[in-house]
C-alpha positions as CSV (number, residue, x, y, z in Angstrom):
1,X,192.4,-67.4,-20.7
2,X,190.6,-65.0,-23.0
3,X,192.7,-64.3,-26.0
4,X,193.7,-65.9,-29.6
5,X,194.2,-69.2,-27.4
6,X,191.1,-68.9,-26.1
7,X,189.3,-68.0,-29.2
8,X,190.7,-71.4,-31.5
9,X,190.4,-73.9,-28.5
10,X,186.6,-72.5,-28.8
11,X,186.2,-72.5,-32.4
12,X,188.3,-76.0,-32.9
13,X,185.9,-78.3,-29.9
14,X,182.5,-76.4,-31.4
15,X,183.0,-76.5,-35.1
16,X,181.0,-79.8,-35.6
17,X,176.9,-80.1,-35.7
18,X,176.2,-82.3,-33.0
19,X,172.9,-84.2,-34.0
20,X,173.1,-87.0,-30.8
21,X,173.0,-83.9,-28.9
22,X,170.2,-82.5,-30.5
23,X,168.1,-85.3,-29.9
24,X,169.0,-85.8,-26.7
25,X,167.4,-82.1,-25.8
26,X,164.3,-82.0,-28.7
27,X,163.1,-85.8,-27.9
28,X,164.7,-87.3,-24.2
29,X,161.3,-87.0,-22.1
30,X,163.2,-85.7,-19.3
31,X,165.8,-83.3,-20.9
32,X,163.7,-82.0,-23.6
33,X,160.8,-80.9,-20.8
34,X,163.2,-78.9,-19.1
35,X,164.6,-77.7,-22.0
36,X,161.3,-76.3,-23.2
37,X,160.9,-74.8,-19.9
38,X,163.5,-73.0,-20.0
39,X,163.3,-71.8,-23.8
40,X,159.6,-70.4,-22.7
41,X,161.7,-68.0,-20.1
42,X,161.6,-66.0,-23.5
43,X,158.7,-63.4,-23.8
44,X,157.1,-63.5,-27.7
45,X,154.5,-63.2,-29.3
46,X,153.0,-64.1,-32.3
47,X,154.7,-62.2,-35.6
48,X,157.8,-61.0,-33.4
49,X,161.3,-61.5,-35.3
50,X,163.2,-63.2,-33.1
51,X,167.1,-63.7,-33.2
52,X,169.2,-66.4,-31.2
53,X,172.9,-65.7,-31.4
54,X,174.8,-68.5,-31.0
55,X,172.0,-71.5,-31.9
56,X,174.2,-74.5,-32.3
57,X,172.0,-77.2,-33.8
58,X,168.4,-75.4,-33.0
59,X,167.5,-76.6,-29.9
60,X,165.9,-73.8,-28.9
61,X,164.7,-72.5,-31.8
62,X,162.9,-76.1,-32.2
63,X,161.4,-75.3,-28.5
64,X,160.0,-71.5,-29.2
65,X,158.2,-72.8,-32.8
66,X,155.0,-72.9,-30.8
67,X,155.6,-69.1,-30.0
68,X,154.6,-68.5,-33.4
69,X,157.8,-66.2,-33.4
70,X,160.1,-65.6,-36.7
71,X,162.9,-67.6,-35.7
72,X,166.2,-66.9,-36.8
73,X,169.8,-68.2,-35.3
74,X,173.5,-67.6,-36.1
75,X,176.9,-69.5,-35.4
76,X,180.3,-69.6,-36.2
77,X,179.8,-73.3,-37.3
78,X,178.4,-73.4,-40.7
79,X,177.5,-77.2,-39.9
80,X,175.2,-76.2,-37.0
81,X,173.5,-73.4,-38.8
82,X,172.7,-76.2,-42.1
83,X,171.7,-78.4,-39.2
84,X,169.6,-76.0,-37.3
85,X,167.6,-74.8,-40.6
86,X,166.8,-78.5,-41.5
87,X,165.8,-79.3,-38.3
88,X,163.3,-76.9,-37.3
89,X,162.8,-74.6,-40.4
90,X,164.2,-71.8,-38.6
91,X,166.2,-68.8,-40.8
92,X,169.7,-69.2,-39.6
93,X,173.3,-67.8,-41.5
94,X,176.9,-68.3,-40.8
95,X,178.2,-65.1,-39.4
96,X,180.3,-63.9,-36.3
97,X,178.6,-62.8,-33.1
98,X,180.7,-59.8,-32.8
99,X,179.5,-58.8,-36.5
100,X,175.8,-59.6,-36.9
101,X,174.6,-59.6,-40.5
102,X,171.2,-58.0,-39.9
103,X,170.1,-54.3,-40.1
104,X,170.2,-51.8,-37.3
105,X,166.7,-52.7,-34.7
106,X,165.5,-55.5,-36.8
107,X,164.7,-57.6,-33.8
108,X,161.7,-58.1,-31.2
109,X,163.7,-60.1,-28.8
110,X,167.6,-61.6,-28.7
111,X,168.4,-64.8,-26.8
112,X,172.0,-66.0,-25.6
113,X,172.3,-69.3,-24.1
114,X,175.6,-70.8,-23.1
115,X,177.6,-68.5,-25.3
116,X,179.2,-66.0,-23.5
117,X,181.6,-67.8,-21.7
118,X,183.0,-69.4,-25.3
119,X,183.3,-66.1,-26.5
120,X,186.7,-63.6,-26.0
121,X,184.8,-60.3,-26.5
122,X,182.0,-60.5,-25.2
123,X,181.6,-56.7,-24.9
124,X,181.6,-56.7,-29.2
125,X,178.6,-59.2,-29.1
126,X,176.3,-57.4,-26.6
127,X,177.0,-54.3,-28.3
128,X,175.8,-56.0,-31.9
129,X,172.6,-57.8,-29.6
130,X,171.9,-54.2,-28.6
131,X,172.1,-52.6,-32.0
132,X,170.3,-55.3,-33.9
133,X,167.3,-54.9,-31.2
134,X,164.4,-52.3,-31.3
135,X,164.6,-49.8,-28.5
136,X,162.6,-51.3,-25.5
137,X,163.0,-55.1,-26.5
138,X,164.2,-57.6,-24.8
139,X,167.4,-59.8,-24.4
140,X,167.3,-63.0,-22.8
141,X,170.2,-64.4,-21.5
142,X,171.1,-67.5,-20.2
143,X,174.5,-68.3,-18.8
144,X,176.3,-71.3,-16.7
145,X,176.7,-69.9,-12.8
146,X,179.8,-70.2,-11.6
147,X,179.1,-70.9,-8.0
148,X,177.4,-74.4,-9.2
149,X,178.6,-77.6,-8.0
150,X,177.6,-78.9,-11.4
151,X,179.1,-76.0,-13.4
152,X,182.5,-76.7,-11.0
153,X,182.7,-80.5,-12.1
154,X,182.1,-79.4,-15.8
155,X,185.4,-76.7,-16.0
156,X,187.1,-79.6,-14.0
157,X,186.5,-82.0,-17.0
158,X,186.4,-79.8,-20.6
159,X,189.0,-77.2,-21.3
160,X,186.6,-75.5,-23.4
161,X,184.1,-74.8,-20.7
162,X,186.7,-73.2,-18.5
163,X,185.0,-69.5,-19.5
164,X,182.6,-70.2,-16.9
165,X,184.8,-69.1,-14.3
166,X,184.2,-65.8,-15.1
167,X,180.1,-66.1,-15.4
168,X,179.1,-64.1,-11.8
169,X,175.6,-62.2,-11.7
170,X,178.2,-59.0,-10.7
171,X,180.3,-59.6,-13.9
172,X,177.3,-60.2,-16.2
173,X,175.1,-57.2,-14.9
174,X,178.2,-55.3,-15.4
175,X,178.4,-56.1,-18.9
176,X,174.9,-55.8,-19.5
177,X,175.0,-52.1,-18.3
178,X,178.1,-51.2,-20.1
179,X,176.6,-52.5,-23.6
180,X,173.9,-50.1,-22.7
181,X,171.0,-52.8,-21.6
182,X,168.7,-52.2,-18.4
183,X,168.6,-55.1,-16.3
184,X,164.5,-55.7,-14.9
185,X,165.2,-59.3,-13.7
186,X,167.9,-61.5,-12.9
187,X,166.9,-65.0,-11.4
188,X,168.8,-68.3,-11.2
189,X,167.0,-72.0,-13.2
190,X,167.9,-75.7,-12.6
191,X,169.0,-76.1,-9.0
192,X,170.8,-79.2,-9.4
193,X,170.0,-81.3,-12.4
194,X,171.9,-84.6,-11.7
195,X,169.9,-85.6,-15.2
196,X,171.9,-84.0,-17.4
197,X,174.9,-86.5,-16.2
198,X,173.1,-89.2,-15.9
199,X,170.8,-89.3,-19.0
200,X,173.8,-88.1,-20.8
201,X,174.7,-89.5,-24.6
202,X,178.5,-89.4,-23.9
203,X,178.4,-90.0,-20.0
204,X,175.3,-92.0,-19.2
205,X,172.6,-94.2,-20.8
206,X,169.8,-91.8,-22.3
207,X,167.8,-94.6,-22.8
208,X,166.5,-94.3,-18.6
209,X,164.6,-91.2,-19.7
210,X,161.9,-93.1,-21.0
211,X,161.3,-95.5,-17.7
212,X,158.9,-94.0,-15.5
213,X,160.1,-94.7,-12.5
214,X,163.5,-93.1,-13.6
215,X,161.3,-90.1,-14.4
216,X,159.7,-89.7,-11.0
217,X,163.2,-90.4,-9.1
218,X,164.4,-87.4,-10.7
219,X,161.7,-85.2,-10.5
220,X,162.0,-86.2,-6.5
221,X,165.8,-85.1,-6.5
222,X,165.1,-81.6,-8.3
223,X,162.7,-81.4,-5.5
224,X,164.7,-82.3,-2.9
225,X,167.6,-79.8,-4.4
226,X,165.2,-76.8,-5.0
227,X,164.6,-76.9,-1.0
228,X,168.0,-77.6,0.0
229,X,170.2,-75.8,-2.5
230,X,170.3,-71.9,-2.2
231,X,169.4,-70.3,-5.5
232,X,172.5,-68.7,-5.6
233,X,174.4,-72.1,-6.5
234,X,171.8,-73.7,-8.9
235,X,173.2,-74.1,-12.4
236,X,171.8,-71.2,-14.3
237,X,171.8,-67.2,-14.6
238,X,169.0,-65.8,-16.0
239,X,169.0,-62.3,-17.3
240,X,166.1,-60.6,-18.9
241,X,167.4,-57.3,-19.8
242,X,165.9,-54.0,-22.6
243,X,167.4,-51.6,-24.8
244,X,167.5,-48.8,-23.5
């Protein structure tokens, strides 16, 4: 389903800033560590411009401040971006992926989390991530893995997640290399976690992630999954790829 269908369905179910959500990954004890863990997969240093296509409500961009990075982020939704650049003073604009507002390798480093798979042409947007990108700098990308039970029971549920049914480490290298990016590592995050379900806003009780004992139960089942799960099925891809 990639097409003009595809493309409103996307655009209608992400239009809105979501600030419950933001909270949930900037202050939930739980979430927000492993949120920060995973933003820190991002290689900067101090001074580097860096650009996050696709940044929602500034999640991550809220995670890197301590990078001491230039932070900038774009969406679709100019209610995220007003969101985003109140909540964590980042630069962000209102602008289409496939047509990035900024000047030819004006960037350090790119990140792309959870974006691909809501996008129809995806080839349009790596090609803009490679062009706004010095030669030799780094794009970070982050997508949902198909071949995750979690990721499974997520297209099952939400229409608009249904683009991760396409998201194979195959499909994405293949992109990466036809956009004219060199792939140095591809790795997998997040073997299993059960708290993003049950610390939920909409599907469980948030509140839990500030018990203890709730904290230490889940940090016994990611343990229990990172030994029993193969990497291959845990919930993320993780691409670091350069400009060549």
């Amino acid at each position: 389903m990639v097409g003009r269908a595809f493309d409103k369905l996307q655009r209608t179910y992400w239009r809105s800033a979501d600030e419950t959500r933001f909270a949930w990954q900037t202050e939930n004890p739980i979430l927000a560590a492993g949120e920060a863990a995973l933003a820190s997969r991002v290689e900067l240093r101090p001074g580097d411009r860096l650009l996050e296509i696709g940044c929602g409500e500034g999640a991550n961009l809220h995670h890197l401040r301590a990078a001491g990075a230039i932070r900038f982020g774009i969406d679709y939704s100019a209610q995220k971006t007003a969101f985003a650049r109140r909540a964590t003073d980042a630069h962000t604009a209102t602008a289409d992926a496939t047509r990035l507002p900024f000047a030819d390798e004006s960037f350090d480093a790119v990140l792309i989390r959870d974006v691909l798979h809501h996008i129809g042409d995806v080839a349009a947007v790596l090609s803009e991530a490679r062009r706004v990108l010095r030669s030799g700098a780094r794009l970070t990308l982050f997508e949902p893995n198909r071949a995750s039970p979690l990721i499974w029971a997520q297209a099952a549920l939400i229409p608009a997640e249904r683009g991760v049914l396409r998201s194979t480490p195959a499909h994405l290298g293949a992109l990466l290399a036809a956009a004219g990016f060199r792939v140095v590592h591809q790795s997998f995050a997040q073997p299993f976690p059960i708290e993003r379900v049950l610390l939920h806003p909409n599907l469980g009780l948030p509140s839990l992630g500030r018990l203890p004992l709730v904290g230490r139960a889940l940090a016994l089942a990611e343990s229990v999954a990172r030994r029993l799960l193969p990497e291959r099925a845990w919930m993320y891809l993780v691409f670091e790829a350069v400009r060549t």
